[in-house]
DRENTIMAR-299675 format. One line per 2 residues: for each residue x, y negated, z negated of N, C-alpha, C. Coordinates in pm, whole numbers, plus 50000, padded with zeros to 5 digits. Layout:
# DRENTIMAR-299675
X/Y/Z/X/Y/Z/X/Y/Z; ...
# end
This chain:
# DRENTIMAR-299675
51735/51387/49829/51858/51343/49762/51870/51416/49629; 52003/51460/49628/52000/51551/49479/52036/51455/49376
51942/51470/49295/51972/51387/49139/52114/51429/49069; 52216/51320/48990/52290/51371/48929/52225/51490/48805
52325/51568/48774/52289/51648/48682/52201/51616/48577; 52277/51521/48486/52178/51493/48370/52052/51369/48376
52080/51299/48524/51939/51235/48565/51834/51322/48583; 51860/51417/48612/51758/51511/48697/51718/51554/48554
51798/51629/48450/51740/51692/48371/51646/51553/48311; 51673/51434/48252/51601/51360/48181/51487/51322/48282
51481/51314/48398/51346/51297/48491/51242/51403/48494; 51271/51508/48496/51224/51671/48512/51167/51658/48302
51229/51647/48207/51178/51665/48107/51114/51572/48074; 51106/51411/48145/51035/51332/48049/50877/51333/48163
50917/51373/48275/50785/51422/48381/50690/51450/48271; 50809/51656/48315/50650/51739/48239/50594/51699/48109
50665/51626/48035/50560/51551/47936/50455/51486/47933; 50458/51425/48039/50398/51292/48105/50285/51399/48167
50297/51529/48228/50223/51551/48256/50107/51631/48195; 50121/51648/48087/50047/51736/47987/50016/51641/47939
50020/51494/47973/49977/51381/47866/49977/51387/47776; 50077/51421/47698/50132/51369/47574/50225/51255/47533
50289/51219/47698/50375/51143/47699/50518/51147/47654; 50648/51131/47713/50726/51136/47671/50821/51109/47537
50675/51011/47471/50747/50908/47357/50830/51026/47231; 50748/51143/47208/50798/51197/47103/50939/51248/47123
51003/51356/47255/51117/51398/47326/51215/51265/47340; 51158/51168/47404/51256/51047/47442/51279/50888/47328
51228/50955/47213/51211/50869/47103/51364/50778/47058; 51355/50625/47060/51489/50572/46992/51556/50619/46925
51723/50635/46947/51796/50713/46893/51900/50596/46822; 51939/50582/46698/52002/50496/46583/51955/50371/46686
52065/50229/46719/52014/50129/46744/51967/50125/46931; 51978/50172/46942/51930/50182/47125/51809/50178/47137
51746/50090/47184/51614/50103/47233/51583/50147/47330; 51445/50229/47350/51390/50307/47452/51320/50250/47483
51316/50220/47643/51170/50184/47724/51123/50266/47759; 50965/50296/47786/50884/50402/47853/50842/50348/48004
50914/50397/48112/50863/50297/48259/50820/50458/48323; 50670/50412/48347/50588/50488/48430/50608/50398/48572
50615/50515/48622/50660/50539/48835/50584/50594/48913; 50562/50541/48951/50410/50629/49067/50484/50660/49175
50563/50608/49224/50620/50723/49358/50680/50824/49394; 50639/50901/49454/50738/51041/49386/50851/51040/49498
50812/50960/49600/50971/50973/49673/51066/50879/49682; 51025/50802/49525/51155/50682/49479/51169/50751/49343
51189/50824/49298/51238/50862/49236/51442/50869/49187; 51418/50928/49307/51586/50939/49319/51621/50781/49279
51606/50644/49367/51610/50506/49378/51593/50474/49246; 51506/50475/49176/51524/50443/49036/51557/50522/48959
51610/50634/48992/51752/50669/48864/51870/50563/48868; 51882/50580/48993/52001/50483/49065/52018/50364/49009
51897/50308/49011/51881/50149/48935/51870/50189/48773; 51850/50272/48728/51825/50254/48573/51968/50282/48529
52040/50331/48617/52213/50397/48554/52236/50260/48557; 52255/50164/48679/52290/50067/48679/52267/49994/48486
52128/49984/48524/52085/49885/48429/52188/49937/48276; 52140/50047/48247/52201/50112/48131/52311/50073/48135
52387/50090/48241/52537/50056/48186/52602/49906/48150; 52516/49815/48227/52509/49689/48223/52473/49638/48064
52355/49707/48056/52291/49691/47885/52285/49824/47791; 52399/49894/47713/52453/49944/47665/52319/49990/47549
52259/49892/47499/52136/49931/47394/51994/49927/47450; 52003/49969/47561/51845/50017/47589/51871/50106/47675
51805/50183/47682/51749/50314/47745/51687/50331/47833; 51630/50331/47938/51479/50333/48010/51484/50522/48048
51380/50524/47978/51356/50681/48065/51231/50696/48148; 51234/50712/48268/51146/50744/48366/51045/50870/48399
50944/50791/48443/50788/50910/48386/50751/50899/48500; 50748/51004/48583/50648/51036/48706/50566/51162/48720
50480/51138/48720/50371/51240/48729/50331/51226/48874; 50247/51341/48952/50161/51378/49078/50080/51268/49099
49969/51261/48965/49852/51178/49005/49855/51066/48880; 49951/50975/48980/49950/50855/48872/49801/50770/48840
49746/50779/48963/49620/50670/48868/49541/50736/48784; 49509/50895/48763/49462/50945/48638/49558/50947/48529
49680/50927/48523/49748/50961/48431/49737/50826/48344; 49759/50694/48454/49787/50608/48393/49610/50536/48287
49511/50563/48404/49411/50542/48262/49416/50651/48151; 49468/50762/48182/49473/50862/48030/49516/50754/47974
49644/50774/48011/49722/50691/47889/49641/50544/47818; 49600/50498/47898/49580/50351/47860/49445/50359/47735
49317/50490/47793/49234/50547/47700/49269/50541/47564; 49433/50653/47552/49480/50675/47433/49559/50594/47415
49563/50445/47464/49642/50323/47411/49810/50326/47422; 49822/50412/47475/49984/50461/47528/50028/50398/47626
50000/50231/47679/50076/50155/47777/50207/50170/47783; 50224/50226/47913/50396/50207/47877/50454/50062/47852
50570/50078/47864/50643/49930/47820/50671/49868/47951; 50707/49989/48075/50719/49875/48177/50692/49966/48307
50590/49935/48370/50468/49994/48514/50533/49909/48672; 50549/50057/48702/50495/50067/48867/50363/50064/48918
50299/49987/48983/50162/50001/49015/50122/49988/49133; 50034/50071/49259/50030/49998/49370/49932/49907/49353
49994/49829/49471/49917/49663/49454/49738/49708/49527; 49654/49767/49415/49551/49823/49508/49426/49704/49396
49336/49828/49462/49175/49721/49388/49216/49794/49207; 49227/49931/49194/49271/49970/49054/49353/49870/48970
49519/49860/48989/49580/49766/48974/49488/49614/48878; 49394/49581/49024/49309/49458/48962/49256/49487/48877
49182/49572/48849/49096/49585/48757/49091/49602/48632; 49292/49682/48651/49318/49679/48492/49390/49524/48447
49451/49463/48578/49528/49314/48550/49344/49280/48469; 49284/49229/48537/49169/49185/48479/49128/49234/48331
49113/49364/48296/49096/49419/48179/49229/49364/48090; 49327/49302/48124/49395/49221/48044/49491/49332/47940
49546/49438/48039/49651/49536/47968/49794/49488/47986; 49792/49379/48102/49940/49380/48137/49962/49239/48014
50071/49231/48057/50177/49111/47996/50192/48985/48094; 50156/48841/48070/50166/48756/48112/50341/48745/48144
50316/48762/48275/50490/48746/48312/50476/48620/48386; 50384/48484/48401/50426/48385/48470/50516/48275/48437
50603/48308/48326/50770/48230/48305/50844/48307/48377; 50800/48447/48448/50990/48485/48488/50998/48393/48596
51170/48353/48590/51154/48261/48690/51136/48312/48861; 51141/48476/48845/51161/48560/48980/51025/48481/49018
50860/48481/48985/50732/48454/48996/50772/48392/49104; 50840/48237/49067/50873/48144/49207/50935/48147/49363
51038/48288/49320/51114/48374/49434/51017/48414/49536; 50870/48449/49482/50796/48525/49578/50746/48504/49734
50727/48576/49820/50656/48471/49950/50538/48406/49916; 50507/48304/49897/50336/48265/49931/50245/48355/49962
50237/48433/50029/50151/48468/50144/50156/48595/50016; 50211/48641/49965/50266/48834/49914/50218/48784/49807
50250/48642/49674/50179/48596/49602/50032/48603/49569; 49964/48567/49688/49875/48586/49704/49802/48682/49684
49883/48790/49768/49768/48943/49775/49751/48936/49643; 49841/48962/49569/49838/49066/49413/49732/48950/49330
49754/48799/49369/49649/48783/49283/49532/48766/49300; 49493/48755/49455/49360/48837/49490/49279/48945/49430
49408/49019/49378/49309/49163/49315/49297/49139/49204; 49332/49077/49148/49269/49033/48967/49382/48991/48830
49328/48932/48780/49443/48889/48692/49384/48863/48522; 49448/48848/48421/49384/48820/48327/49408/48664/48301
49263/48637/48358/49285/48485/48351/49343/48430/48472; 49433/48289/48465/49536/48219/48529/49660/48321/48483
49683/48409/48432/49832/48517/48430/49879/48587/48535; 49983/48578/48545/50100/48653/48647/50095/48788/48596
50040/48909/48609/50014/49016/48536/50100/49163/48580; 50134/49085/48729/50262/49162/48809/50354/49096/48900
50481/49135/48932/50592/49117/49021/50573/49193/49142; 50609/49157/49266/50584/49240/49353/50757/49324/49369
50746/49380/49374/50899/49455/49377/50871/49496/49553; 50796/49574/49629/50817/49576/49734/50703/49563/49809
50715/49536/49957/50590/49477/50048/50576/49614/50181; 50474/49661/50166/50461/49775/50344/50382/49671/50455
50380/49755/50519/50358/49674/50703/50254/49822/50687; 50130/49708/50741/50064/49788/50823/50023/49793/50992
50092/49899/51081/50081/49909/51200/50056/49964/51302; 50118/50011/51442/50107/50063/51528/50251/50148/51520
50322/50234/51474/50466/50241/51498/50435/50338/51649; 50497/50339/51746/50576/50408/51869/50668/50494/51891
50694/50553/52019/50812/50651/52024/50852/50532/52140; 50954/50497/52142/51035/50387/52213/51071/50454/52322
51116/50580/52332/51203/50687/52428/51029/50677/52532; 50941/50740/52478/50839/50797/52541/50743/50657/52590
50751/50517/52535/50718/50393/52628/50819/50381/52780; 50983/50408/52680/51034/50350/52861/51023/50452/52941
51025/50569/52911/50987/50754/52992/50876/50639/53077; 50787/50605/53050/50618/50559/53140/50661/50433/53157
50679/50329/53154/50728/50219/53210/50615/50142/53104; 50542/50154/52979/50487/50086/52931/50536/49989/52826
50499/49850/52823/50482/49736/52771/50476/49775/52623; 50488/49712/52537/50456/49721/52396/50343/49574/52389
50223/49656/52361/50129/49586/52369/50087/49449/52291; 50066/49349/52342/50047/49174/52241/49874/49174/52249
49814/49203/52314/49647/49188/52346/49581/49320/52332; 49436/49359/52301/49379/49460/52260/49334/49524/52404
49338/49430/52514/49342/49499/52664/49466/49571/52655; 49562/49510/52674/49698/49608/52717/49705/49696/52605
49670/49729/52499/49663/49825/52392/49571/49946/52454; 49410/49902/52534/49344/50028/52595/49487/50101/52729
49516/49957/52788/49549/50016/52926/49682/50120/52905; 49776/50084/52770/49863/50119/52715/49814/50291/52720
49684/50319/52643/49661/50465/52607/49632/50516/52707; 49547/50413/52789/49517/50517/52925/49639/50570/53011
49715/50473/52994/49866/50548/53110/49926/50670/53034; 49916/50698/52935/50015/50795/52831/49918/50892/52833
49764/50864/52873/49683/50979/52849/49674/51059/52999; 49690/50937/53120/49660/51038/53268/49790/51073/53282
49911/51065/53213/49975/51112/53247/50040/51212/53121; 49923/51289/53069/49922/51384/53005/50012/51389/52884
49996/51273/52789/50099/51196/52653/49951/51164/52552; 49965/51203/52464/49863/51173/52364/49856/51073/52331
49809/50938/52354/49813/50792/52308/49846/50805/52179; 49727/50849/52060/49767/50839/51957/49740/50998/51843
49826/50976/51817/49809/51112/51704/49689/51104/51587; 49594/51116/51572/49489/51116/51432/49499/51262/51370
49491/51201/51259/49487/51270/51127/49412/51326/51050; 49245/51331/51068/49105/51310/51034/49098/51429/50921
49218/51503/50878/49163/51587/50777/49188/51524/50644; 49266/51408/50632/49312/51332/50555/49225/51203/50556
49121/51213/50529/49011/51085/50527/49086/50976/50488; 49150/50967/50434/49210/50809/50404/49327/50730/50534
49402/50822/50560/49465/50793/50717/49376/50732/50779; 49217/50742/50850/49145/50653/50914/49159/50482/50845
49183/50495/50756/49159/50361/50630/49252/50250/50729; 49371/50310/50790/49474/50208/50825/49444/50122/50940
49382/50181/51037/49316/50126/51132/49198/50039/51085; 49136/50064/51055/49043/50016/50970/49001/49900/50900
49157/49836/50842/49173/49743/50738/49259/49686/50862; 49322/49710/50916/49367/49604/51048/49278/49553/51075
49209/49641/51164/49067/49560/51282/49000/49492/51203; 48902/49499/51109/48830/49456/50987/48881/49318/50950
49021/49355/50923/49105/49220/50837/49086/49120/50970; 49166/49135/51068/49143/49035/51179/49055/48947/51216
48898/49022/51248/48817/49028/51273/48689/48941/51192; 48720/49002/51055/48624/48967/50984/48619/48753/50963
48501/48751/50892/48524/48584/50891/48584/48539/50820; 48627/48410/50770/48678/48390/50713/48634/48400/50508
48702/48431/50458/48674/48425/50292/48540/48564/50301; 48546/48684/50367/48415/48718/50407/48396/48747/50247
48470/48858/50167/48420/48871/50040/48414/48801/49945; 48491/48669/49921/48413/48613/49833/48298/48560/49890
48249/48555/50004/48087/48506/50037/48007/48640/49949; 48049/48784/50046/47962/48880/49973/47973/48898/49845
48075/48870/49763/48033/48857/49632/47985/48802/49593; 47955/48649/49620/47874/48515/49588/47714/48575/49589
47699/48699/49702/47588/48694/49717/47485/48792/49612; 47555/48870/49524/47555/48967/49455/47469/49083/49513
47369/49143/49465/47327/49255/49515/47230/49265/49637; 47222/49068/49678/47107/49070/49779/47197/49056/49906
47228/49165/49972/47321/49148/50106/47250/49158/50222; 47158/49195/50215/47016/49226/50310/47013/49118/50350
46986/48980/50240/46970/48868/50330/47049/48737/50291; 47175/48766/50299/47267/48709/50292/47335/48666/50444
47459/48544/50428/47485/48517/50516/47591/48620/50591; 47689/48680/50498/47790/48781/50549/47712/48888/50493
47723/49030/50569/47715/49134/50544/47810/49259/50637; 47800/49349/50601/47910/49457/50675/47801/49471/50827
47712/49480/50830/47623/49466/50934/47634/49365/51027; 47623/49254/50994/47625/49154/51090/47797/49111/51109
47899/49128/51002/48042/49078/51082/48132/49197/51109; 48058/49331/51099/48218/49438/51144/48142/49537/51246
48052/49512/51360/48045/49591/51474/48182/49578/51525; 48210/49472/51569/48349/49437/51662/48443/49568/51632
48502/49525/51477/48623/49591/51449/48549/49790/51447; 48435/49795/51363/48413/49951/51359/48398/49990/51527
48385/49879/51649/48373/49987/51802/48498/50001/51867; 48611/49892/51844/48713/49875/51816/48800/50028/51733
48776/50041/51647/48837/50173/51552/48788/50242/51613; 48668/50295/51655/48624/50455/51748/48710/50437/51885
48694/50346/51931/48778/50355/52104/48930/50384/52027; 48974/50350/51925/49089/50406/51910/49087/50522/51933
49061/50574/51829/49013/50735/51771/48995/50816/51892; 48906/50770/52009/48897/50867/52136/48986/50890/52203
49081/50841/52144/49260/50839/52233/49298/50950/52145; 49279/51018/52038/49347/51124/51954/49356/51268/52030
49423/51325/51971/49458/51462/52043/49319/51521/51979; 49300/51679/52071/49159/51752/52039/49142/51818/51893
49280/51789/51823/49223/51901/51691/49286/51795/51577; 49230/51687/51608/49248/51590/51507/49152/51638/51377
49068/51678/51385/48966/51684/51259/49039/51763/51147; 49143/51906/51237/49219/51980/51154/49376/51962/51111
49365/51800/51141/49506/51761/51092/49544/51663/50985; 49637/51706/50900/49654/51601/50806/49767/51489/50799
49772/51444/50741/49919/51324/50714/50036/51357/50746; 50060/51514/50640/50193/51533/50689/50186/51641/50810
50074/51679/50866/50116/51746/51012/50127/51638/51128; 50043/51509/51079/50076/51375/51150/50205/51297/51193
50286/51294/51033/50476/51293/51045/50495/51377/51127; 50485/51489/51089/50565/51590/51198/50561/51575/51379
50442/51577/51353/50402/51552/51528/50469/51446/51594; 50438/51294/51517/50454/51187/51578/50647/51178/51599
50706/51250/51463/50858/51272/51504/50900/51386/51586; 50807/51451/51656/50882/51546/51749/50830/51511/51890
50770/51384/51877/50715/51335/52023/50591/51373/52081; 50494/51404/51993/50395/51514/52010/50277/51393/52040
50342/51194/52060/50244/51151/52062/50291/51036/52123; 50278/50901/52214/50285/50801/52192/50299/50698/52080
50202/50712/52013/50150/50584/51913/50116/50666/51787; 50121/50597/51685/50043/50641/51542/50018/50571/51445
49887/50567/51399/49774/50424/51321/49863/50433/51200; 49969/50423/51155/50040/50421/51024/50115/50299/50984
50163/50293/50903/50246/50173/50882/50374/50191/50825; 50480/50104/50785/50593/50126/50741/50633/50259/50654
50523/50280/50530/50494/50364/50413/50512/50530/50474; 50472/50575/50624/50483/50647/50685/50644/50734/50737
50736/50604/50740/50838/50608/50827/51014/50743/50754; 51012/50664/50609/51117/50803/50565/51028/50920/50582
50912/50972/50519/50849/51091/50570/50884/51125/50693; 50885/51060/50841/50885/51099/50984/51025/51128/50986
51100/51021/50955/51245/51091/50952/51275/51176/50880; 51209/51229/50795/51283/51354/50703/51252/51458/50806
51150/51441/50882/51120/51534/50988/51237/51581/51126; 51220/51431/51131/51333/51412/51268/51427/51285/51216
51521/51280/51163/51645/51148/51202/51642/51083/51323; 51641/51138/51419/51711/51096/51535/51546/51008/51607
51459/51033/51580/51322/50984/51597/51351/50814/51674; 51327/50788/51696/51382/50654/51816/51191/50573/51801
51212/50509/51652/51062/50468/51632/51070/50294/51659; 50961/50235/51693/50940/50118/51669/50784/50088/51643
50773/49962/51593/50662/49891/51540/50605/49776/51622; 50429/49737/51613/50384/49644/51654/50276/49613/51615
50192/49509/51578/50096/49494/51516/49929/49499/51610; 49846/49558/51508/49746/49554/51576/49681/49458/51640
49689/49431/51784/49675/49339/51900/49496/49332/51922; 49430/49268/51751/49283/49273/51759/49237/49198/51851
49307/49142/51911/49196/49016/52040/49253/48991/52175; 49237/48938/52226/49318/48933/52347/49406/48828/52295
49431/48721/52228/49450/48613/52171/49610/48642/52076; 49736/48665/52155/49823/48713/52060/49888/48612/51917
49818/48463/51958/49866/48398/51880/49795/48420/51745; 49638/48488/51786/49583/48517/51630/49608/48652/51567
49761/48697/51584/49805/48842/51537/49816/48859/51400; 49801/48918/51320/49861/48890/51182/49894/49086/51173
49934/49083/51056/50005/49211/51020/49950/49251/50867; 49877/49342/50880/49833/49396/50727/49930/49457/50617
49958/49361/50512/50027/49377/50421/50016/49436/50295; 50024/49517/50209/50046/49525/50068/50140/49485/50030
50123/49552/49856/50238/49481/49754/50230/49611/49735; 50360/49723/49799/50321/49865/49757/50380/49947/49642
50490/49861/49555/50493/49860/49420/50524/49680/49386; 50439/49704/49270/50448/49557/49155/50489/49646/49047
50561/49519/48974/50623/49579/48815/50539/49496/48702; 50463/49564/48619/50404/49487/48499/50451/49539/48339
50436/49459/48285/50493/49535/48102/50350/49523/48038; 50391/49641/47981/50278/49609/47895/50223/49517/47776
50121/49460/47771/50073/49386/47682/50128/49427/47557; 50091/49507/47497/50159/49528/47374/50248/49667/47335
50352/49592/47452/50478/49704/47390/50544/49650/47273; 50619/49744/47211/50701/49724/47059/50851/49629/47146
50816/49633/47258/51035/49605/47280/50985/49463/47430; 50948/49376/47386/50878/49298/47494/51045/49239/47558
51079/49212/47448/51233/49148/47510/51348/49222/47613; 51381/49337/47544/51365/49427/47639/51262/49496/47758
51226/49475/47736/51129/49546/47858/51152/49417/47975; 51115/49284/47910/51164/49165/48037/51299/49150/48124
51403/49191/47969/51565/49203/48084/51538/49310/48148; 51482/49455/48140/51448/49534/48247/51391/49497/48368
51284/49429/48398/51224/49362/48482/51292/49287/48535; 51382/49174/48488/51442/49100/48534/51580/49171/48624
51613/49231/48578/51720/49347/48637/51674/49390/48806; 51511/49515/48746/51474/49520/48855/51429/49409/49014
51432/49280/48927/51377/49215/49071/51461/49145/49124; 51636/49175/49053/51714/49080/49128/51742/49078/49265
51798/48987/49316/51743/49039/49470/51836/49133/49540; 51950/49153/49461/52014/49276/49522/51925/49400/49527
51928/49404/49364/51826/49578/49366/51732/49549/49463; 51631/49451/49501/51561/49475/49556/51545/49493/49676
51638/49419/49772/51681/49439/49950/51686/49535/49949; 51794/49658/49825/51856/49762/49870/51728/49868/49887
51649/49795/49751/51537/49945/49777/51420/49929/49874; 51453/49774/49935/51354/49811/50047/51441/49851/50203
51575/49831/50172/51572/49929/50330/51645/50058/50274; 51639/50119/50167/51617/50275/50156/51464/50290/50146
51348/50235/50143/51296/50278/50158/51180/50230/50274; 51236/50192/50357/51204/50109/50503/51043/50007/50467
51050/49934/50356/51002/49838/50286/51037/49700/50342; 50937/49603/50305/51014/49421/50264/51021/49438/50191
51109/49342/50147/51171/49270/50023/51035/49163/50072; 50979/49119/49904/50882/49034/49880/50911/48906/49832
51053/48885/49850/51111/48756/49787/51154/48680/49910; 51101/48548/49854/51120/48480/50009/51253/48419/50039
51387/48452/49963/51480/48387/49996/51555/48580/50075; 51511/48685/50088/51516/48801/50108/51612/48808/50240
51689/48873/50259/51780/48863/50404/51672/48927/50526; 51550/49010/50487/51488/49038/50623/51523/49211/50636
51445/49281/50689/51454/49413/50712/51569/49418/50808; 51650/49538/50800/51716/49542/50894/51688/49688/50960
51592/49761/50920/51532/49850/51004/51531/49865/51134; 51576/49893/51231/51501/49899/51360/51354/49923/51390
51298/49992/51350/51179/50074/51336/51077/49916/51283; 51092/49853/51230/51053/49781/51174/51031/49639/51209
51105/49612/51334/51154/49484/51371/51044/49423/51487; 50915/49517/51484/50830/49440/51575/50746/49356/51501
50725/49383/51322/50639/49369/51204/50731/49238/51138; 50834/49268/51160/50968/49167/51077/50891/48976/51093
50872/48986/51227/50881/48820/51239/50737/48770/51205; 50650/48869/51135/50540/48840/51090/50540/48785/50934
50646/48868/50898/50671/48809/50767/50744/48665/50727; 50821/48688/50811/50903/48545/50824/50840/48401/50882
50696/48463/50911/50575/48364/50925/50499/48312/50868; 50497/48401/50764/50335/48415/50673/50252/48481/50724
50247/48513/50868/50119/48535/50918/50096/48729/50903; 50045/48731/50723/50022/48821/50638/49887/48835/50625
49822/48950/50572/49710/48949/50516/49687/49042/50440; 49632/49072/50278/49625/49179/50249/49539/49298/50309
49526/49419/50238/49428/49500/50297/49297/49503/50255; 49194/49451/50314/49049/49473/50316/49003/49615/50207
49034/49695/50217/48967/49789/50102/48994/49779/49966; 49140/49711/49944/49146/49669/49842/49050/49594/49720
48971/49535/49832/48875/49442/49746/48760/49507/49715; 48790/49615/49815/48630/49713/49772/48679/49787/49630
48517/49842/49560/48547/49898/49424/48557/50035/49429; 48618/50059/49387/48704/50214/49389/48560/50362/49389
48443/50282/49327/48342/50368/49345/48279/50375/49485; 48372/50302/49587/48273/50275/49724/48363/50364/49816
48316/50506/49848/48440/50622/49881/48430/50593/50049; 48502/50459/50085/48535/50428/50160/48583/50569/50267
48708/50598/50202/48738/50695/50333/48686/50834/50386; 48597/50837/50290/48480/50977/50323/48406/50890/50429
48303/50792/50429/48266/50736/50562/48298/50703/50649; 48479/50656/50644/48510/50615/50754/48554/50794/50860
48582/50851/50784/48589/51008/50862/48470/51043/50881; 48350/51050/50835/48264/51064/50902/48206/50982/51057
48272/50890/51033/48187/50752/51178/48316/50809/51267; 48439/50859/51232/48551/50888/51363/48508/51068/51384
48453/51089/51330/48413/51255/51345/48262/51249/51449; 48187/51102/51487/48094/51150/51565/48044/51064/51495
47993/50966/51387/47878/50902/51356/47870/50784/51429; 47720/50705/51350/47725/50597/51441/47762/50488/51400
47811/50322/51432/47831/50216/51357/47745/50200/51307; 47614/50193/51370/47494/50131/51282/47481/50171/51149
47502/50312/51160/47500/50391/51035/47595/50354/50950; 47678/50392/50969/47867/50347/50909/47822/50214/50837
47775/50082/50904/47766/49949/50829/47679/49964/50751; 47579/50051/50798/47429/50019/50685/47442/50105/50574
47571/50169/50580/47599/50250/50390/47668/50145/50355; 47786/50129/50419/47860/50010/50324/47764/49902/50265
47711/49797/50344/47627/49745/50285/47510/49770/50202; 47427/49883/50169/47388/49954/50107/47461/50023/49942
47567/50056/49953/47642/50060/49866/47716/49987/49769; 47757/49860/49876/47759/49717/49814/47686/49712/49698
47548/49674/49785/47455/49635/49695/47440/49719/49588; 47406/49827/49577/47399/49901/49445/47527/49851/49333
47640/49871/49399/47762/49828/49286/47755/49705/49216; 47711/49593/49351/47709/49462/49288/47570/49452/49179
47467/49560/49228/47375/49508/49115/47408/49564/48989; 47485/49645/48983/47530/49681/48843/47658/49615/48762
47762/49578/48844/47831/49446/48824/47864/49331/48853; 47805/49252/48911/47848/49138/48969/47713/49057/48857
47733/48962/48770/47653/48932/48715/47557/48790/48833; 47427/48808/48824/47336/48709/48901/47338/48583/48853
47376/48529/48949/47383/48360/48909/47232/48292/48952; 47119/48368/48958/46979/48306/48991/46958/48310/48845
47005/48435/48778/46936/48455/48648/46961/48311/48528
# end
């Protein structure tokens, strides 16, 4: 989408600032009474979407400004900044384990008066404050929710006369018909180690027991002989994720994400381990792409289905911006529920607000009535600590390793992290 003229120029100049980390503040500095907000954006393909919304806002509120900062690699940029005490005034963040860690480090702004807080689903509530908070504080808004799934080529199920699978049987028997009859069940990605992650945090999430990490955290660095460990509750889901994986085409190891879009929109596959977050990419490929969605069918048991969720942008202000009042009618702007429907079906998203009209995606509508359930869950790696390089092992165990192996690093790794932070409650 082409930016208007002088959006583009003020996006493009307050960027490359942002990216030399210096930050935009000196170039985009308050001009007589107008106040300037500084809103850092981590997505680079909403960009266009929030110019859109900030013209809005501006014109609505005549004395503030917002100028928009996107850089490549937002989570280094954004601890630069935070290092050199440069919080912006008002953050995009994905709803990940990072996110927590800085809610916890207590940078954001207690937003639990907006009255949006109450708008939220339960279930989407939840995730974000799973990952950490300062204190009892509301430290983010969820502005939008992804699906994590199975999406399909709809054309190439009724081509074979196959079912859209509810049970993890009809999910094998599903690949085997698309495979003897010479259709790649599923497209993998394996040069992109983190693509394995999606499958991954399905089966896992399902699977696993109940509350499994706060048990393993309870247990701190002794997981060896603890009651949960990655050893004793995720054979299921890690033999589960390889029988996927053996359904991939032969030169998966040399393929990445976006040769993955491409493929899966030119029909080059049945099925593909992605989720909503995947879907404008495939269509920029192909429009005409005839996709649908379904959730990972971990058991034979379809009533225990759930659908792996994020919060794949939240909005937080910063703790100590100069313009707090402003920066909140910004926020408040952003989460009304117009702006927000609109930017989740431009950007084939939920809306995270539970009074929300519902996706109207096609592509989307096998994931839809999961939400309108609750029956949500966040993603499992999330809770892991960003030092535990999750998706380097999980490409190694789909490249040929073994589970045994695969569980006995994680848990192994655990333990090292937790003995260096998780403080011992024997002591």
């Amino acid at each position: 989408m082409k930016l208007p003229h002088g959006r583009a120029r003020r996006v493009v100049r307050c960027a490359a600032g942002a990216a030399a980390l210096t930050l935009v503040l000196p170039g985009c500095a308050a001009q007589d009474d107008v106040v300037t907000l500084d809103f850092f954006q981590f997505k680079p393909e909403a960009v266009a979407n929030f110019s859109a919304i900030i013209d809005e806002f501006e014109t609505a509120n005549p004395g503030i400004r917002v100028v928009q900062n996107h850089v490549p690699d937002a989570d280094t940029a954004i601890r630069t900044l935070l290092v050199k005490d440069k919080t912006p005034d008002v953050l995009t963040l994905n709803g990940n384990g990072r996110y927590g860690d800085l809610a916890t480090a207590c940078v954001f702004a207690d937003l639990s008066d907006l009255p949006v807080v109450e708008q939220v689903r339960p279930a989407v509530s939840d995730i974000i404050r799973d990952l950490g908070s300062c204190g009892d504080e509301v430290n983010a808004v969820p502005f939008s929710s992804n699906a994590s799934g199975i999406l399909y080529n709809r054309d190439l199920f009724e081509q074979h006369g196959v079912e859209v699978p509810t049970t993890w049987d009809e999910l094998l028997e599903a690949a085997r018909t698309f495979e003897a009859a010479g259709v790649t069940p599923f497209y993998t990605t394996i040069k992109d180690a983190w693509t394995v992650g999606p499958a991954f945090v399905n089966l896992g999430g399902a699977l696993q027991p109940d509350d499994f990490f706060d048990r393993l955290r309870a247990e701190g660095p002794d997981v060896a002989s603890g009651e949960v460990s990655f050893s004793k509750d995720y054979p299921e889901a890690v033999e589960k994720l390889t029988a996927l994986y053996a359904f991939g085409q032969d030169d998966a190891a040399g393929r990445d994400y976006n040769a993955g879009n491409a493929a899966f929109a030119t029909g080059e596959s049945a099925m593909y381990l992605q989720g909503s977050y995947a879907i404008p990419a495939i269509r920029a490929v192909n429009p005409d792409v005839n996709i649908g969605s379904f959730p990972y069918p971990a058991t034979n048991s379809p009533e225990d289905t759930v659908v792996v969720s994020g919060v794949d942008v939240g909005v937080s202000i910063g703790r100590d911006t100069d313009h707090p009042e402003e920066a909140r009618r910004f926020v408040e702007f952003l989460m009304s529920p117009e702006v927000v429907e609109r930017y989740a079906q431009e950007q084939s998203a939920f809306s995270p607000l539970a009074t929300g009209a519902g996706t109207t995606d096609p592509a989307l509508a096998g994931l839809a009535p999961y939400f309108d359930d609750n029956r949500i869950i966040g993603f499992i790696d999330h809770q892991l600590p960003a030092s535990l390089p999750l998706p380097q092992y999980l490409q190694e165990l789909v490249l040929g390793g073994r589970t045994e192996d695969f569980l006995a690093t994680l848990d192994r790794e655990w333990s090292k992290i937790a003995a260096r932070t998780i403080p011992n409650e024997k002591d």
